[in-house]
Structures are given as structure tokens and as C-alpha cells.
C-alpha positions as CSV (number, residue, x, y, z in Angstrom):
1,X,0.0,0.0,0.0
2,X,1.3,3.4,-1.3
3,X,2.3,5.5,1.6
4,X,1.3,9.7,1.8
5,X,5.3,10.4,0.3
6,X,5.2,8.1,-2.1
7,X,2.8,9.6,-4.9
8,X,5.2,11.3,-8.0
9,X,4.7,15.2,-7.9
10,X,4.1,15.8,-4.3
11,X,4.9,19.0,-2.7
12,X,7.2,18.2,0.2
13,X,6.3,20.1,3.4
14,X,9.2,20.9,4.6
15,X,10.3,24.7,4.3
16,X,14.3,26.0,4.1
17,X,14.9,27.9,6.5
18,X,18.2,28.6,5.0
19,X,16.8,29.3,1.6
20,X,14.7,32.2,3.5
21,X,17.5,33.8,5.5
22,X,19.5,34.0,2.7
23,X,17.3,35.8,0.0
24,X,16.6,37.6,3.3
25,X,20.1,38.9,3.3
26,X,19.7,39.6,-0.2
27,X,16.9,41.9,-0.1
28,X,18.3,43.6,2.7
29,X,21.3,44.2,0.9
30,X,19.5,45.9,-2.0
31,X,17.2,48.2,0.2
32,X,20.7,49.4,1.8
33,X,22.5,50.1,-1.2
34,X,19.9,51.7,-2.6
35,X,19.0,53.9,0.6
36,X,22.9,54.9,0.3
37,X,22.9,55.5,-3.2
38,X,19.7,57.9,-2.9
39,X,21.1,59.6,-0.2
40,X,24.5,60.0,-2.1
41,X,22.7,61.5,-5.0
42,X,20.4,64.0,-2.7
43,X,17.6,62.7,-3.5
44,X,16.7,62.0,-0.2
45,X,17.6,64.1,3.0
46,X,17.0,67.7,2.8
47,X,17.3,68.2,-1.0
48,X,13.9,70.5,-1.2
49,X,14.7,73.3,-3.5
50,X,14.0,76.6,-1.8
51,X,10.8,77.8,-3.2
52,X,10.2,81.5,-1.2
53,X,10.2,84.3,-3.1
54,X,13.5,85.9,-3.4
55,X,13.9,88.8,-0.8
56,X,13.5,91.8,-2.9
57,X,10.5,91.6,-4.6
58,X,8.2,94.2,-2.8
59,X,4.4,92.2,-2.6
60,X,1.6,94.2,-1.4
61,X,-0.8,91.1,-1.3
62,X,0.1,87.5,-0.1
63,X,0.9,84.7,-2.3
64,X,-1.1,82.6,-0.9
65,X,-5.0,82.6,-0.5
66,X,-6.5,84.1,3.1
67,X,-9.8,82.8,3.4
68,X,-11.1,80.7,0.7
69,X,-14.5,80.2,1.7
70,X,-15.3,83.8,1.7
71,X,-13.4,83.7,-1.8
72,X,-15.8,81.3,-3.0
73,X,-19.1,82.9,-1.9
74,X,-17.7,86.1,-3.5
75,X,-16.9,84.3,-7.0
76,X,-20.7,82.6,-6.3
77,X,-22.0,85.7,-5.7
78,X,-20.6,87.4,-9.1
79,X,-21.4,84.2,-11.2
80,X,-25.1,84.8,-10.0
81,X,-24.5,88.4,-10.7
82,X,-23.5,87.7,-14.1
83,X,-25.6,84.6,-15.1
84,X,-29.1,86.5,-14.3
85,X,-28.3,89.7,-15.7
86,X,-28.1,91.2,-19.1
87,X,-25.0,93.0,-19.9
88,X,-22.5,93.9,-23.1
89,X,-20.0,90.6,-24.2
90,X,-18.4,92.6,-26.8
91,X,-19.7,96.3,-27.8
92,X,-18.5,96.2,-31.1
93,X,-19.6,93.2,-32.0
94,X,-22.9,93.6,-31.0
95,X,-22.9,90.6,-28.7
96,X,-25.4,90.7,-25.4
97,X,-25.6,88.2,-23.0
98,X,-29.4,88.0,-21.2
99,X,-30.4,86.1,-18.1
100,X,-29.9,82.6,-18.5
101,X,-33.8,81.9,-17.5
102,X,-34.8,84.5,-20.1
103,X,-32.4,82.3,-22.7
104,X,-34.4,79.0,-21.8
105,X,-37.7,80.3,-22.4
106,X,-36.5,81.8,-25.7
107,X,-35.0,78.8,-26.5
108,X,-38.1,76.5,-25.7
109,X,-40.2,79.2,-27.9
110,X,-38.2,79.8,-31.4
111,X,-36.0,76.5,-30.6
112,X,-32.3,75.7,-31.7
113,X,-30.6,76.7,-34.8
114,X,-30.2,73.4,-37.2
115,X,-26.9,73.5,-39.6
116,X,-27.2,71.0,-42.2
């Protein structure tokens, strides 16, 4: 009678502990050398170019933005402002804009333009 071992193209269960510890090594190896070539090349560790503005340029506003949520219902505000009121797009041109409800309702009575 066969015994458990004895079938062709088991798996045997047995792991190597020295096959582990010394691709171990290996990787660990890598990961330094790398770590020092990075470090070599200043890639890592304090290599951040300098990115403030250089001392003599006189700026009467900051650089970066104060309060953006009062930005924002300020930019609301004017795109409301501008959406629902009638106003010149180019003078010259003769080129209006009108309220954007005032556009739909045209648009639903004389429809869209077809090009063919």
C-alpha cells in the first residue's frame, strides 16, 4: 500500500529555512544600497529646492490665499450676478448676454438653430 510520500509530484512540506534567511540577506542588501545611493545623490535628506520668493520683490498682497470660503461665496456671488443679468460681451460686435432663464424660455419658444 502506497504510503502519503510516495505519490510522483508531491509538494514536500518541509520549508528551508536557509533558503529564506538568505534571500533575506539579499533583499536587505539591496534596500541598503539603494538607501545609500539615494542619499548620495540627494535625493533623499533635505534636497527641497527653496521655493520663497527671493527677498527683494516688494508684494503688497500674499501669495497665498486668506480665506477661501469667503473667496468662494464672493466668486458665487458674481457668477449669480452675471448669469441672471443682461449685460454687453463685446460692444462692437454687437454681442449681449441676457439672463440665462430668459435664454431658456426663448430657447423653448423659437427652438435651436439646425446646420445641415
Amino acid at each position: 500500500m502506497p504510503t502519503e510520500n510516495s505519490y510522483p509530484g508531491h509538494e514536500p512540506s518541509g520549508v528551508s529555512v536557509s533558503r529564506i534567511i538568505f534571500y533575506g540577506a539579499i533583499l536587505i542588501s539591496i534596500v541598503f544600497a539603494l538607501a545609500l545611493f539615494l542619499l548620495a545623490s540627494g535625493v533623499i535628506a533635505g534636497s527641497v529646492p527653496d521655493v520663497s520668493p527671493p527677498p527683494s520683490t516688494s508684494l503688497k498682497e500674499p501669495i497665498l490665499q486668506v480665506d477661501p470660503v469667503a473667496d468662494m461665496a464672493e466668486m458665487d456671488v458674481r457668477e449669480d450676478e452675471w448669469l441672471n443679468s443682461y449685460g454687453w460681451v463685446d460692444k462692437d460686435a454687437g454681442i449681449v448676454r441676457i439672463p440665462i432663464d430668459r435664454a431658456i424660455e426663448l430657447t423653448a419658444e423659437q427652438g435651436l438653430a439646425v446646420s445641415n
